[in-house]
C-alpha positions as CSV (number, residue, x, y, z in Angstrom):
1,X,54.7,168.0,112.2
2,X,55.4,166.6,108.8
3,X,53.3,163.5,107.4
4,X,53.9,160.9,104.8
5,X,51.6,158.6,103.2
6,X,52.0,154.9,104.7
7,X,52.5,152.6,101.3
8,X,50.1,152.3,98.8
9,X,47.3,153.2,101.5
10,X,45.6,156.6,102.0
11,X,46.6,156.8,105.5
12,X,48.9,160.1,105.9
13,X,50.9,159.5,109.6
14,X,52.9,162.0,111.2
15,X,56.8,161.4,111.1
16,X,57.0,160.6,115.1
17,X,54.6,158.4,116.2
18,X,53.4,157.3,119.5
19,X,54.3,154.0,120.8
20,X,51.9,152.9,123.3
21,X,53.8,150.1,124.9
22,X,55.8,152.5,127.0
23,X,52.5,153.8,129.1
24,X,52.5,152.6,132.9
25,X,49.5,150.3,133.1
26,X,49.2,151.7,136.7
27,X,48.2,154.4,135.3
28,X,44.2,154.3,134.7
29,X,44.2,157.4,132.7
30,X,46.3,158.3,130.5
31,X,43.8,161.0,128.7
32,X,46.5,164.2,129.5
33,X,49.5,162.6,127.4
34,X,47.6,161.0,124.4
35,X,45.7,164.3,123.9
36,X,48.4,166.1,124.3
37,X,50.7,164.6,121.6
38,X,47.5,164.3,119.4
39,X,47.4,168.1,120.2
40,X,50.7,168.3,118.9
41,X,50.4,166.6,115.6
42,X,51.1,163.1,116.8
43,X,48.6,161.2,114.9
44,X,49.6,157.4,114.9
45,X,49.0,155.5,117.7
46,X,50.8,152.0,118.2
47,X,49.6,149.2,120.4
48,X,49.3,145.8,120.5
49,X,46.6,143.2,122.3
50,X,49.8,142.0,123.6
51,X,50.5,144.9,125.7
52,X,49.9,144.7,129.4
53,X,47.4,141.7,128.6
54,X,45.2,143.9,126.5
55,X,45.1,146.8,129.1
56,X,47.2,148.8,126.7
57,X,44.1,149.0,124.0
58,X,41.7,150.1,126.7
59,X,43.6,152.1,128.1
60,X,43.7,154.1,124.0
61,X,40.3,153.7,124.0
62,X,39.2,155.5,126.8
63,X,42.0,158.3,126.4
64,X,41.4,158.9,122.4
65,X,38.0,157.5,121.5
66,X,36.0,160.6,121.7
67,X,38.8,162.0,118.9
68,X,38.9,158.7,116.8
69,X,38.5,160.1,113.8
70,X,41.7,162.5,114.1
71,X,43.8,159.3,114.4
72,X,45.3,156.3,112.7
73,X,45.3,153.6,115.2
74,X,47.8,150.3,114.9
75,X,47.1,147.1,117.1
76,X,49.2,144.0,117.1
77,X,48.0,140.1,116.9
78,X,49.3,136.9,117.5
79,X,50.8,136.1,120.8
80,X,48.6,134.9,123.1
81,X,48.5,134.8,126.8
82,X,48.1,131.7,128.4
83,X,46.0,131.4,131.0
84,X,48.2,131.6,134.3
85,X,48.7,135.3,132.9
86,X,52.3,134.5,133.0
87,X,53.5,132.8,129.8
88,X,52.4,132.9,126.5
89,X,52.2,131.3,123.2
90,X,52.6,132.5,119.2
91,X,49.4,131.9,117.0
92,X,49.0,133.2,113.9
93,X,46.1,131.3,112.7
94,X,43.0,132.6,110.8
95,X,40.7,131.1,113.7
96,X,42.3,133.1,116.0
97,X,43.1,136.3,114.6
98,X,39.5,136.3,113.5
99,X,38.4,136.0,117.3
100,X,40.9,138.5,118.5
101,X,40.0,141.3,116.5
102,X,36.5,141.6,117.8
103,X,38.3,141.2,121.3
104,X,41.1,144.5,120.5
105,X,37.9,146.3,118.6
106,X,35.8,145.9,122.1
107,X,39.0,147.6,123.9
108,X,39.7,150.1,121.8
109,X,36.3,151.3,121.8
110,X,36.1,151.3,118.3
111,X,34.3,149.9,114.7
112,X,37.6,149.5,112.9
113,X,41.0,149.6,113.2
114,X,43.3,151.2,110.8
115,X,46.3,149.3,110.6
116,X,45.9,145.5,112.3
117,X,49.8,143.9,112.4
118,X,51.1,140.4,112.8
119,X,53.3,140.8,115.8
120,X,55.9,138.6,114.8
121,X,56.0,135.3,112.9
122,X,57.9,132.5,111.7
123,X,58.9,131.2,108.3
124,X,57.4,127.8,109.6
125,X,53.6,129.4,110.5
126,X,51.1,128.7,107.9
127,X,51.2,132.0,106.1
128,X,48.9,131.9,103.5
129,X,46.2,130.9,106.4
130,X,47.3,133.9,108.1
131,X,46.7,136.2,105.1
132,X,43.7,134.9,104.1
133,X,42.7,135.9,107.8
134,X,43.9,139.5,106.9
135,X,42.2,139.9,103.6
136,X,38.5,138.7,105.2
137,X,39.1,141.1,108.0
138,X,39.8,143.8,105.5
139,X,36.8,142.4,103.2
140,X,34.7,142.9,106.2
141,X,35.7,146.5,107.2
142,X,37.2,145.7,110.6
143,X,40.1,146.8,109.7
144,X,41.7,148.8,106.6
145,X,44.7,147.5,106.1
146,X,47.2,145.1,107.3
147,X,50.6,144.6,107.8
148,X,54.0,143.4,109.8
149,X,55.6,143.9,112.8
150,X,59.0,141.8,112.7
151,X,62.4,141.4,112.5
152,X,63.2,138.4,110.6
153,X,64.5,139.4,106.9
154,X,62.7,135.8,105.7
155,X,59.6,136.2,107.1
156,X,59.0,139.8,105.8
157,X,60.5,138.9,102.4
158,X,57.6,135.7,102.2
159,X,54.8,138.2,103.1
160,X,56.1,140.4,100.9
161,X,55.7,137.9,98.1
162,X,52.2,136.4,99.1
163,X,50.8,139.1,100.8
164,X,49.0,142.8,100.2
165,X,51.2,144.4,103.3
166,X,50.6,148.0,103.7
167,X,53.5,148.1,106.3
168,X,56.4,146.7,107.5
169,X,57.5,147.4,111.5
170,X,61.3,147.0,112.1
171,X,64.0,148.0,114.2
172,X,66.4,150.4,112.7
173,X,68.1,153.4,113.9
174,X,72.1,154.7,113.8
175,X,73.4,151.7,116.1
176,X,71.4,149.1,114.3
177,X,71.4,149.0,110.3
178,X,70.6,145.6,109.5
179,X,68.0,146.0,107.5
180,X,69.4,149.1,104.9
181,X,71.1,146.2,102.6
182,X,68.9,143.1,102.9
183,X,65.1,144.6,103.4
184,X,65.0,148.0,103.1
185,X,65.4,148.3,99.2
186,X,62.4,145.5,98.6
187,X,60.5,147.1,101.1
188,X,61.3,150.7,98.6
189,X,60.6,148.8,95.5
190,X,57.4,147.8,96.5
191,X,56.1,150.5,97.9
192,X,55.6,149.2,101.2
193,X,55.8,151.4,104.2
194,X,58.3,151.4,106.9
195,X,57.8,152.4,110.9
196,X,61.1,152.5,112.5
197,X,61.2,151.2,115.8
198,X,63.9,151.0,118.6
199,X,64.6,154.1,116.8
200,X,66.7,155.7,120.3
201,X,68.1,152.4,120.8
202,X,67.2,151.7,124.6
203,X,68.2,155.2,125.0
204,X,71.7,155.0,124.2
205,X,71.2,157.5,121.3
206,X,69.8,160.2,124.0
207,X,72.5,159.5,126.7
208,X,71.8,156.6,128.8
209,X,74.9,155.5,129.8
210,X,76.7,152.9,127.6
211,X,75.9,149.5,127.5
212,X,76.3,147.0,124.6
213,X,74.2,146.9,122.4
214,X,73.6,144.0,118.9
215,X,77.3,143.8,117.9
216,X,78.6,146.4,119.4
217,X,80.5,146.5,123.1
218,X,80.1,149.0,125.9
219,X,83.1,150.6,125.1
220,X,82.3,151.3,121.3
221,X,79.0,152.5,122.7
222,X,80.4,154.6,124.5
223,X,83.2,156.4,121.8
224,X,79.8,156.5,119.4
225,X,77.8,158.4,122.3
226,X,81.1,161.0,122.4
227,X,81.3,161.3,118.5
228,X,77.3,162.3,118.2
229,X,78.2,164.5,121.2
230,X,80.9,166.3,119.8
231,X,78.8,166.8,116.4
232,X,76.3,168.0,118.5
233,X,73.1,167.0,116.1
234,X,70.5,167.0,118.7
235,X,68.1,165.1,116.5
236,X,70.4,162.8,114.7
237,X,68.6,159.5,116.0
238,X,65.1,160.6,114.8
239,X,66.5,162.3,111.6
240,X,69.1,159.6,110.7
241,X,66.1,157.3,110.6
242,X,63.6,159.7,108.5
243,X,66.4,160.4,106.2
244,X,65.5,157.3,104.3
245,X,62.7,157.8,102.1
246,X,60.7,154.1,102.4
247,X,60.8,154.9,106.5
248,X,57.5,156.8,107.4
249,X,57.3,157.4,111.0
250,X,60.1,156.9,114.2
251,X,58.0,155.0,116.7
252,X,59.0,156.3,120.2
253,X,57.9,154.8,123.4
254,X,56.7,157.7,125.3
255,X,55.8,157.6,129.5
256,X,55.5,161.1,130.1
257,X,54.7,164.9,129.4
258,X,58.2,165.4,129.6
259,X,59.1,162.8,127.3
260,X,56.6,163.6,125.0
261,X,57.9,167.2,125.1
262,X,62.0,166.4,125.0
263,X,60.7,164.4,121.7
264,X,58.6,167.4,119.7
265,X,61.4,169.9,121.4
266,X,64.2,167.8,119.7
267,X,62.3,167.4,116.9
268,X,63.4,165.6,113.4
269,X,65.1,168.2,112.1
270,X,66.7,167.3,108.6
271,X,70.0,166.4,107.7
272,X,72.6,167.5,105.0
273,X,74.4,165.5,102.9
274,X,77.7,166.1,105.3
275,X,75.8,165.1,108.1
276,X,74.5,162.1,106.9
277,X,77.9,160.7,105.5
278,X,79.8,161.3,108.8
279,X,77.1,159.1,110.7
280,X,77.1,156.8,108.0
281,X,81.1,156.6,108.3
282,X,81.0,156.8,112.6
283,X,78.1,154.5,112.9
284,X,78.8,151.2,111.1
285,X,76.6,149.1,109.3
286,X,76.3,145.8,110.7
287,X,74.1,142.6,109.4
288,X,71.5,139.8,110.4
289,X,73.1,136.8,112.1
290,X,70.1,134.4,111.8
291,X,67.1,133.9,109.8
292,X,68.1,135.6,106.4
């Protein structure tokens, strides 16, 4: 497993990464898998309070938390449950994100958490408030960094601007490019860090069968799915993705043993300049529609 260094912080992650959300909350234990891909290399560890109603960070905890200092663990904040445990509500104020930590810490069965994200946001919140709830939380060694998890080119160009973000999370991967024009330059510049989610795209770039997908129809999925076929780059979603030098890990939502070992099996591989231009030529670049 390779490992780069996430922005300007010291924290070194491995290039595939564990996304948490995936995990069956039926599921009490979950200590085999999480071990496992620690065992492997795997060393970042995404969650958020979000997740299963905060069952997701316990469920961490108890798997990981006798090896917490091998890992570099990510939680999100900022939507909030409402009590009837069926709808919820976006709040991104300093109040409550100061509350919430100590509420993902108790879960997660730990003292600090590594990277603490805003899990969304809107160009309306009051940002400033929220950052100022960041930089206490780092003053007060809860957590050691902060950053974003979003997908809205506005909002992570203002934190950018105002903000100390270690990170940003987006989506991006061969069938969705949005971000390689509009964010992923700044994001370079600045030396902010990138984790690359919906990296497989639902799937679609390990052979579920076609379905539309952002711009593009079934049918186009599914003459993209024969192309990659026919090229026969096993590891051309994950590799595509790390090919780009400000993206540090490929978050993959992993269920599984087998999952977990069809992912280290397939690898990341690397790509040669051939390669790369023929996916950049099959698989299109396409663009935001709304808030740019």
């Amino acid at each position: 497993m390779n490992y780069r260094r996430l922005g300007k912080s010291n924290l070194k992650i491995s290039e595939l990464s564990f996304g948490c959300m995936s995990l069956d909350p039926h599921i009490e234990d979950h200590s085999s898998l999480l071990n496992q891909a620690l065992d492997l290399g795997i060393n970042y560890f995404d969650t958020a309070d979000f997740y299963d109603q905060g069952l997701n960070e316990s469920i961490i905890g108890k798997a990981l938390g006798a090896r917490r200092k091998e890992i570099i663990l990510a939680t999100k904040v900022g939507n909030v449950w409402d009590k009837n445990g069926k709808s919820w509500h976006w709040n991104p104020s300093k109040k409550y994100i100061l509350s919430a930590v100590d509420q993902s810490l108790k879960r997660l069965g730990t003292d600090y958490i590594d990277l603490y994200q805003l899990h969304g946001g809107t160009i309306e919140d009051p940002i400033d408030e929220t950052i100022d709830a960041f930089e206490t939380l780092v003053a007060s060694g809860k957590i050691r960094y902060y950053g974003l998890s979003s997908i809205r080119p506005n909002v992570i160009r203002a934190y950018v601007k105002k903000s100390n973000i270690t990170s940003v999370m987006l989506q991006y991967s061969l069938l969705d490019r949005r971000s390689e024009d509009r964010l992923l330059p700044l994001l370079q510049s600045q030396d902010i860090g990138v984790q690359a989610r919906g990296v497989l795209a639902k799937g679609l770039l390990k052979g579920k069968s076609p379905s539309p997908y952002l711009d593009r129809s079934e049918l186009d999925i599914d003459l993209l799915q024969k192309q990659l076929l026919k090229k026969n780059i096993a590891y051309a979603a994950t590799a595509f993705v790390l090919a780009h030098e400000v993206i540090k890990t490929a978050v993959i939502g992993l269920r599984t043993e087998q999952h977990l070992s069809d992912l280290v099996r397939m690898g990341t591989g690397s790509l040669n300049e051939p390669d790369l231009k023929w996916l950049r030529t099959h698989f299109s670049k396409n663009d935001y529609l709304s808030h740019l």
